[in-house]
C-alpha positions in Angstrom: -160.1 -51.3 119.9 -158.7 -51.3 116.5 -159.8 -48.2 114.7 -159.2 -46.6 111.2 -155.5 -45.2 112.1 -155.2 -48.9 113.9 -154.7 -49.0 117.9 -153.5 -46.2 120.6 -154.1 -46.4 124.6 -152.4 -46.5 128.0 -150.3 -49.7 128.1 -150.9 -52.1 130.9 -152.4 -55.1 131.2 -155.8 -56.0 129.8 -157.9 -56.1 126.8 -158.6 -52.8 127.0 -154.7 -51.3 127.0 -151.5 -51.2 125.0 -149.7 -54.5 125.3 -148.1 -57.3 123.4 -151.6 -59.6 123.4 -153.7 -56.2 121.8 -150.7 -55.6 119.3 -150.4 -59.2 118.3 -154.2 -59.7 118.0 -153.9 -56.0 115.3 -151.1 -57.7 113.3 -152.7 -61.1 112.8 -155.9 -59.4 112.1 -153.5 -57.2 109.4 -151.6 -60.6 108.7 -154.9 -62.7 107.5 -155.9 -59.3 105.3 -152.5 -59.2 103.5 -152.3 -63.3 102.9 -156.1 -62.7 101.5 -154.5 -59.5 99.1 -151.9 -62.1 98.0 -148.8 -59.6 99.4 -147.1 -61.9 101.7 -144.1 -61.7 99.4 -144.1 -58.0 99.2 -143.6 -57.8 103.1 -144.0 -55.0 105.7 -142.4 -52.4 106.8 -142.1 -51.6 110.7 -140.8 -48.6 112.3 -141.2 -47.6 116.0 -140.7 -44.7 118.2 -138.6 -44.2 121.9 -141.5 -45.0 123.7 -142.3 -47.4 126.8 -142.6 -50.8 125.3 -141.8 -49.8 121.5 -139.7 -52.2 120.3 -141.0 -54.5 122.0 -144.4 -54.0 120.4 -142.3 -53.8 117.3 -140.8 -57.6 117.7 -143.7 -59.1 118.2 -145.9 -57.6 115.4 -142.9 -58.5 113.3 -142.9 -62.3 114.8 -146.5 -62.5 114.5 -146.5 -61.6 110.2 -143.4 -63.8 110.3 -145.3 -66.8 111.7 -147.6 -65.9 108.9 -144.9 -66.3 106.7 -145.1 -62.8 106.0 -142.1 -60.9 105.0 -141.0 -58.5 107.3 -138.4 -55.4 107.6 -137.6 -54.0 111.1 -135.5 -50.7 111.1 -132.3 -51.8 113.8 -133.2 -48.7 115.6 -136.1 -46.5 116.0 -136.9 -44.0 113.3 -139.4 -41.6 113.1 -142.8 -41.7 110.9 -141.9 -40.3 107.4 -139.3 -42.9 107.2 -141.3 -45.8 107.8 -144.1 -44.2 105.0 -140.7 -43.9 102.5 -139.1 -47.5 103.8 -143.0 -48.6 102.2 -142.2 -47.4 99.0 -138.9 -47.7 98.7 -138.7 -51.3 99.7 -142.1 -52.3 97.8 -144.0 -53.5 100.8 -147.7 -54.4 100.8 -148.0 -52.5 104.2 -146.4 -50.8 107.3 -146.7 -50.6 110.7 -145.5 -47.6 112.9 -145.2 -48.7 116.5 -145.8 -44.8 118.4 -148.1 -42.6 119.9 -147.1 -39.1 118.3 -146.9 -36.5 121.3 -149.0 -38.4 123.6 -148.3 -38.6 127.3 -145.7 -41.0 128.7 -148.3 -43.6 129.8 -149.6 -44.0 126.1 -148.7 -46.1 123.0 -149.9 -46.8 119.8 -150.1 -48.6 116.8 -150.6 -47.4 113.3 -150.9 -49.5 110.3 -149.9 -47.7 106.6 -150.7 -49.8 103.3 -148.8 -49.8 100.1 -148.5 -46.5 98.9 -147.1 -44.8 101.7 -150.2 -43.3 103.2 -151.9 -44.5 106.8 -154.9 -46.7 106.1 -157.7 -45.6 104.0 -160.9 -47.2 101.9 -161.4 -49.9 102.0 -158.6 -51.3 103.5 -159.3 -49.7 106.9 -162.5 -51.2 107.3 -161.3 -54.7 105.8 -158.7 -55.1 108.2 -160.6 -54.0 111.3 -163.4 -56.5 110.4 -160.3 -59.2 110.3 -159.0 -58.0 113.6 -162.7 -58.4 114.7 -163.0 -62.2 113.9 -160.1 -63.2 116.4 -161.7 -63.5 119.1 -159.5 -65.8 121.3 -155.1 -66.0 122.1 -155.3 -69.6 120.1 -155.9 -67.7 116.8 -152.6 -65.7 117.0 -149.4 -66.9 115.3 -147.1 -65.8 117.9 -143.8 -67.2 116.5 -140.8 -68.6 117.9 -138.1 -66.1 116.5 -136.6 -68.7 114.0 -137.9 -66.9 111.6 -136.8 -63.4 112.1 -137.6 -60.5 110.0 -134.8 -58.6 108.0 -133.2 -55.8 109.9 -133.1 -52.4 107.7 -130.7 -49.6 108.5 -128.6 -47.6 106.8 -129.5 -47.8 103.4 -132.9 -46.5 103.7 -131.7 -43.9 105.6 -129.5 -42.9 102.9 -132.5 -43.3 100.4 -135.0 -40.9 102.5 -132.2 -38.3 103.2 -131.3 -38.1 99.5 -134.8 -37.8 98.6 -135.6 -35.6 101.1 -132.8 -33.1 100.3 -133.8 -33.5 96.5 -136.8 -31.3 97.0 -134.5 -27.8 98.0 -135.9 -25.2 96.5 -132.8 -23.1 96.0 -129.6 -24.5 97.2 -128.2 -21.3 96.3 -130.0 -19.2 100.0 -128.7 -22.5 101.6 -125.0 -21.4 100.2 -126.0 -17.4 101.4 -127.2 -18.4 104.7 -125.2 -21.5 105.9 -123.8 -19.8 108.6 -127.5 -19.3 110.6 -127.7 -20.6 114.0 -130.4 -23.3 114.5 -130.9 -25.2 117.8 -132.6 -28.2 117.7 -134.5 -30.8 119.5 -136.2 -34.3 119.3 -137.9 -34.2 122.7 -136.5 -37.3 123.5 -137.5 -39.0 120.5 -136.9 -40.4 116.8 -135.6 -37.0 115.6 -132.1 -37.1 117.0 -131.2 -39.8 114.2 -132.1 -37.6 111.0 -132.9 -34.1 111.3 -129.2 -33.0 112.3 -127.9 -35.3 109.6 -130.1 -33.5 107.0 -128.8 -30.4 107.9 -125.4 -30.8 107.8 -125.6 -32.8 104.9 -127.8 -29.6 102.8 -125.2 -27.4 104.5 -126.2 -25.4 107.6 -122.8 -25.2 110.0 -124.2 -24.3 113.2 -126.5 -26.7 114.9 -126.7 -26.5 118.6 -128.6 -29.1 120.4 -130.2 -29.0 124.3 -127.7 -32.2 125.1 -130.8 -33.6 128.1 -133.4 -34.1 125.2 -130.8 -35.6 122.9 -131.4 -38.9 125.4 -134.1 -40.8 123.9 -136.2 -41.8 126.8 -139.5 -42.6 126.7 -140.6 -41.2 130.2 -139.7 -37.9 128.8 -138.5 -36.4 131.7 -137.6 -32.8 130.5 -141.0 -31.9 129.4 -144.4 -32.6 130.8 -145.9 -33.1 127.6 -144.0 -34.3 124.4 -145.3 -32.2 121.7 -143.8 -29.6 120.6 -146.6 -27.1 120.2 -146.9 -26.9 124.1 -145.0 -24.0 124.9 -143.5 -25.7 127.6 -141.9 -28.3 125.6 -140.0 -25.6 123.8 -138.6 -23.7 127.5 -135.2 -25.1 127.2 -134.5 -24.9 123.6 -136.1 -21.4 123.6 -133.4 -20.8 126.6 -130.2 -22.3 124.7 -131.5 -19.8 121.7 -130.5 -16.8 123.9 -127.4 -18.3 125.1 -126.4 -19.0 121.5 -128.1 -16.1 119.9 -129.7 -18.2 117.6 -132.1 -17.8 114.6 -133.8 -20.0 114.3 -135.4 -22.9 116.6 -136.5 -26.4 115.7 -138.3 -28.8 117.8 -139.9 -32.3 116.3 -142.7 -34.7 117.4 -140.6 -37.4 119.9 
């Protein structure tokens, strides 16, 4: 059921799970809300996680609004939430759509839908586009899409963009300088992470960034931790472990 953060389950078959009929029925319910808010020209952003079944989910939310004749921007590979709520902004999108299911088990997914400013779904938006999901009530209302039509792929640039943006809120460069030599070890869990978070500290300065190499691989069975969240303690055993090895001071673990 589509709710006010927008959809997040097991995936499997049925109406009552994550799967590409459940995600396409949430976009055209957010595609019909958008063409009746006139932003079909201002697009949407879509981002999406390592997860089982993510970029899948992904393309076809992006095919559905396309089929609409939506715009739409897909990042060319995953990226993690803040991004996608920047990309928003930065790009001058009407909405957003962030294909994950934070530090949920394996089995789950999700479906989160952001609107213009960046922020996840609020009054009265929330509750106009669940009543739109709602009124599709059979497969035939969907625009599905035959891929001739497909969205813009987004990279680089807006990775560039966040970074610089990111790094422009330092509070004093100058302990950065002091203490660039500290040794931090780092970890995605698997997940979105591994693409920024080591750039953005090499590019503010810090030297020594050690990673646990097995949670570098972005899988979306997790199969180092039992649960991907990183205020388990478990989650954190094998980068607390390379810590000691390393002697480091400092560790840093992020949602997958």
């Amino acid at each position: 059921e589509f709710g006010t953060g927008g959809l997040r389950g097991v995936i499997g078959a049925g109406t009552n799970r994550m799967n590409i009929y459940t995600v396409r029925k949430a976009t055209q319910g957010l595609a019909n809300y958008i063409l009746k808010q006139g932003g079909a020209e201002k697009g949407v952003a879509i981002a999406y996680d390592s997860r089982n079944m993510s970029p899948e989910f992904a393309d076809e939310a992006a095919c559905c609004l396309a089929a609409n004749g939506i715009k739409a921007y897909v990042f060319d590979e995953l990226r993690p939430t803040p991004e996608l709520s920047f990309a928003i902004r930065y790009l001058g999108c009407q909405a957003g759509i962030m294909v994950t299911a934070s530090h949920n088990p394996k089995e789950y997914n999700g479906y989160k839908v952001f609107w213009e400013d960046g922020a996840q779904i609020t009054a009265p938006h929330d509750k106009n586009i669940i009543e739109e999901v709602q009124k599709i009530t059979d497969p035939s209302q969907v625009e599905k899409g035959d891929g001739l039509n497909y969205p813009q792929l987004i990279g680089a640039e807006v990775d560039k963009a966040f970074l610089d943006s990111v790094l422009s809120l330092t509070l004093s460069p100058e302990s950065i300088q002091r203490h660039s030599d500290l040794k931090i070890v780092y970890t995605p869990l698997h997940g979105t992470g591994v693409f920024l978070v080591p750039k953005a500290l090499a590019q503010i300065g810090f030297k020594n960034v050690y990673h646990v190499e097995s949670r570098d691989v972005l899988d979306g069975n997790f199969p180092t931790v039992a649960s991907p969240n990183p205020e388990e303690t478990s989650a954190m055993k094998l980068a607390l472990e390379k810590a000691d090895l390393v002697g480091a001071d400092l560790v840093l673990a992020t949602d997958p």
